[in-house]
C-alpha positions in Angstrom: 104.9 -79.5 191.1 106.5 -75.9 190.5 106.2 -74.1 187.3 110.2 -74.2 187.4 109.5 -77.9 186.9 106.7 -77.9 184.5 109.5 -75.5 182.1 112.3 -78.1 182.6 109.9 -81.3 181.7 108.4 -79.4 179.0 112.5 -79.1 178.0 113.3 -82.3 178.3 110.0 -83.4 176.0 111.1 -80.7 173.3 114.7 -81.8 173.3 113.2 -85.6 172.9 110.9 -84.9 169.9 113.6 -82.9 168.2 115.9 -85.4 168.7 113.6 -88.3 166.9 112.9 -86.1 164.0 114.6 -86.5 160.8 117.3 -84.4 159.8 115.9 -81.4 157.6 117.1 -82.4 154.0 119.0 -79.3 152.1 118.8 -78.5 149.0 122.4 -76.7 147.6 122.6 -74.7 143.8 126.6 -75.6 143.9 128.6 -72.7 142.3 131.8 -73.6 143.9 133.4 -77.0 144.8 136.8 -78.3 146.2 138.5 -81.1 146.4 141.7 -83.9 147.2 143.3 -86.6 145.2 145.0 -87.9 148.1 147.1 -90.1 145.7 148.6 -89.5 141.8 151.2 -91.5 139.9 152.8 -89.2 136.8 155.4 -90.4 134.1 156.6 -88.2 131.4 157.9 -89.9 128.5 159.7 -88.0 125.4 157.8 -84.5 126.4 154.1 -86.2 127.0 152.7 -86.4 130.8 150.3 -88.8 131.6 148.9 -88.9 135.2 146.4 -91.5 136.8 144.7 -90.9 140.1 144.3 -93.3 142.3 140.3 -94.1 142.8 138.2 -94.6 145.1 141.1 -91.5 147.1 139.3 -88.2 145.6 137.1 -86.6 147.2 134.9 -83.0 147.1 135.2 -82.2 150.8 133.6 -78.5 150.0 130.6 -77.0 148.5 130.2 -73.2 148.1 133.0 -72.7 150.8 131.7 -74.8 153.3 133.0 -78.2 154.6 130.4 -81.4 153.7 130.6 -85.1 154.2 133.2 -85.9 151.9 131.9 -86.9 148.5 133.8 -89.9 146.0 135.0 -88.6 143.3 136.3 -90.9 140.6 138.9 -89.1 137.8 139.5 -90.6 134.3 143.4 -91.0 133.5 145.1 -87.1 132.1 147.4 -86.7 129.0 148.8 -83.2 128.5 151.1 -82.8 125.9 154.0 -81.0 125.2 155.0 -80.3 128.1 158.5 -78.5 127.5 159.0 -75.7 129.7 159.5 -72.2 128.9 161.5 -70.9 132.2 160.9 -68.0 134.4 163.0 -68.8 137.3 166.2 -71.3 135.4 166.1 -74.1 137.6 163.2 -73.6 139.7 160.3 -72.6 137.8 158.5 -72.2 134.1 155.4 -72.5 132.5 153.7 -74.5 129.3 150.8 -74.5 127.0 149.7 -78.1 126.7 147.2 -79.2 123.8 146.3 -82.9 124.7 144.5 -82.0 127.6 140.6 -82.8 128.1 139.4 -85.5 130.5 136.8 -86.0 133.1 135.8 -86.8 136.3 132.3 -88.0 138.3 130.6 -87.8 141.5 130.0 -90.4 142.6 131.5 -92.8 139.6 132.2 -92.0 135.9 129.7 -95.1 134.8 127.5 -94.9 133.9 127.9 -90.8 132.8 124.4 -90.1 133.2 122.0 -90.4 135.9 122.9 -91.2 139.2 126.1 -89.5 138.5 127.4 -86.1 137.8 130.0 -86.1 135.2 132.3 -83.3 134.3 134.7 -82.8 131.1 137.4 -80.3 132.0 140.4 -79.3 129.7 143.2 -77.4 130.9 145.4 -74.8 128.8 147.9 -73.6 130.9 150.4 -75.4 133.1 152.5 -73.6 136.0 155.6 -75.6 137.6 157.5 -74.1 141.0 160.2 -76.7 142.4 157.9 -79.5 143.1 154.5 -78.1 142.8 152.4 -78.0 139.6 149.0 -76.1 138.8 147.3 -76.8 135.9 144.1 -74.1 134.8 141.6 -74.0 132.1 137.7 -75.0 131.8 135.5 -77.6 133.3 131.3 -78.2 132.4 129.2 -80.8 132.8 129.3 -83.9 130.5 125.8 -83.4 128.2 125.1 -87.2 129.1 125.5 -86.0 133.3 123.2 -85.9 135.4 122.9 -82.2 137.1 121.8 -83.3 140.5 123.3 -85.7 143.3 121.4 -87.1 146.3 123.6 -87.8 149.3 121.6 -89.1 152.4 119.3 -86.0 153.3 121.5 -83.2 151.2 120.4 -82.7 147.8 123.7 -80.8 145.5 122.7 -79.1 142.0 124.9 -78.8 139.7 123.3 -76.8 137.2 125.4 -74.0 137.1 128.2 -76.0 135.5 126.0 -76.6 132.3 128.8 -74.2 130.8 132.4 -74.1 131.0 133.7 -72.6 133.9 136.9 -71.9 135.9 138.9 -74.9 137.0 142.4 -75.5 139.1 144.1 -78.8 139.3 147.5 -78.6 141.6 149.8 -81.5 142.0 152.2 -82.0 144.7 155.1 -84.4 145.0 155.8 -86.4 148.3 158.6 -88.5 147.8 161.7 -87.1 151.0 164.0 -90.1 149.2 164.0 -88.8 145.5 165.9 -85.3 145.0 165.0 -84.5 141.2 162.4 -81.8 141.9 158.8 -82.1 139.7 160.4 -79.1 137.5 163.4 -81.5 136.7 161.5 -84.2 135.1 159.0 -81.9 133.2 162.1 -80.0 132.0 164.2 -83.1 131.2 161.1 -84.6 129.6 161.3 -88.0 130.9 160.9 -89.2 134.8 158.0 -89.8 137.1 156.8 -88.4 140.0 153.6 -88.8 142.4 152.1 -87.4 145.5 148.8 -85.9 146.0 146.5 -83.3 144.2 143.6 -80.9 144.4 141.1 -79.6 142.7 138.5 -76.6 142.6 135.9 -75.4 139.7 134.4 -71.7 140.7 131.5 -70.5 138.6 131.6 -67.3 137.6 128.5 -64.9 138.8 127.7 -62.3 136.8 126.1 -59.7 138.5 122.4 -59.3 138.3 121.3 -56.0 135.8 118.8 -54.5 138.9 122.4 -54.9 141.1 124.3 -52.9 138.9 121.6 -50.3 138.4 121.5 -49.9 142.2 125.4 -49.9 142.7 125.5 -46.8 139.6 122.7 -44.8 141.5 124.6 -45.4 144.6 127.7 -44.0 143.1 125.6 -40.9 141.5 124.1 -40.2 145.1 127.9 -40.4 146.6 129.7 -37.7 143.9 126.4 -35.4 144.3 126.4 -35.4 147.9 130.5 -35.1 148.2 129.8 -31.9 145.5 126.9 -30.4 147.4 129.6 -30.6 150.6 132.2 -28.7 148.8 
């Protein structure tokens, strides 16, 4: 038997071992997530919206910017009130301030709101309609009853950067081809109903560390000396 036959059975014993080993279980500090409601109904009665999402079709499909096993993600019905829009476009597009607004959601239920689940309250303050899209911003945190870490098969997610509020996005889309009234129209008429699908995305905001910022001032200091000494 050759050594170049010794190498490839050595190989092939390597590949086998690997291969029965258990995957390597990751541990992820989430400051960023993303998500789909692949389903929403909306009715908006005398100014007031309520919207109900359609559960167990919501999912987190990204942590941190990357794509992950898609994670169940069960939302708690949304009232946002008024709704009356302020134009920007006549006919097309206009914004609103709403003020009955905070809800929640959970990974991977919202009961119980504690432990195994992660919970989140978010409230949104500012609604943004374009023909038949809507985006709704404002602040999302963990529920003080959550849990601030989730276990799913070998990946471990911690949420513990949400333990104070935080940016969050909520964008609505309508997908009906056989009804005409845009989304705008029945937030501006202040009665209708429309429904499609949704997503989501909370971002924490990182706030640079005070030895990062020293470095970045120095570097700037070194730059303008070095530019002066040339001239």
């Amino acid at each position: 038997m050759n050594l170049r036959m010794l190498a490839k059975l050595g190989l092939a014993a390597l590949l086998v071992v690997a291969t029965a080993l258990p995957a390597r279980a990751a541990n992820t500090s989430v400051t960023k997530l993303d998500g789909v409601s692949f389903q929403y109904q909306a009715t908006v009665t005398a100014g007031v919206l309520n919207i109900s999402f359609t559960n167990p079709f919501n999912f987190v499909t990204q942590v941190n910017n990357t794509l992950i096993t898609p994670i169940t993600a069960e939302f708690a019905p949304l009232t946002l009130s008024p709704t009356a829009l302020t134009d920007d476009i006549p006919g097309l597009s206009g914004h609103f301030v709403p003020n009955l607004n905070s809800t929640k959601f959970g990974l991977t239920s919202l009961t119980p709101p504690g432990a195994p689940n992660v919970v989140f309250d978010y409230a949104l303050s500012f609604g943004q309609v374009s023909a038949n899209g809507l985006t709704l911003t404002g602040a999302i945190a963990l529920d003080p009853a959550s849990a601030t870490s989730l276990t799913i098969g070998p990946d471990t997610y911690d949420f513990s950067a949400f333990a104070n509020f935080t940016n969050f996005t909520l964008s609505f889309g309508t997908q009906d081809p056989n009804n005409p009234t845009l989304l705008y129209d029945v937030l501006k008429s202040g009665n209708g109903s429309f429904s499609g699908t949704a997503q989501f995305d909370a971002a924490v905001s990182i706030v640079p560390e005070p030895t990062s910022v020293v470095l970045v001032g120095v570097a700037g200091l070194v730059g303008v000396w070095t530019r002066r000494r040339k001239a």
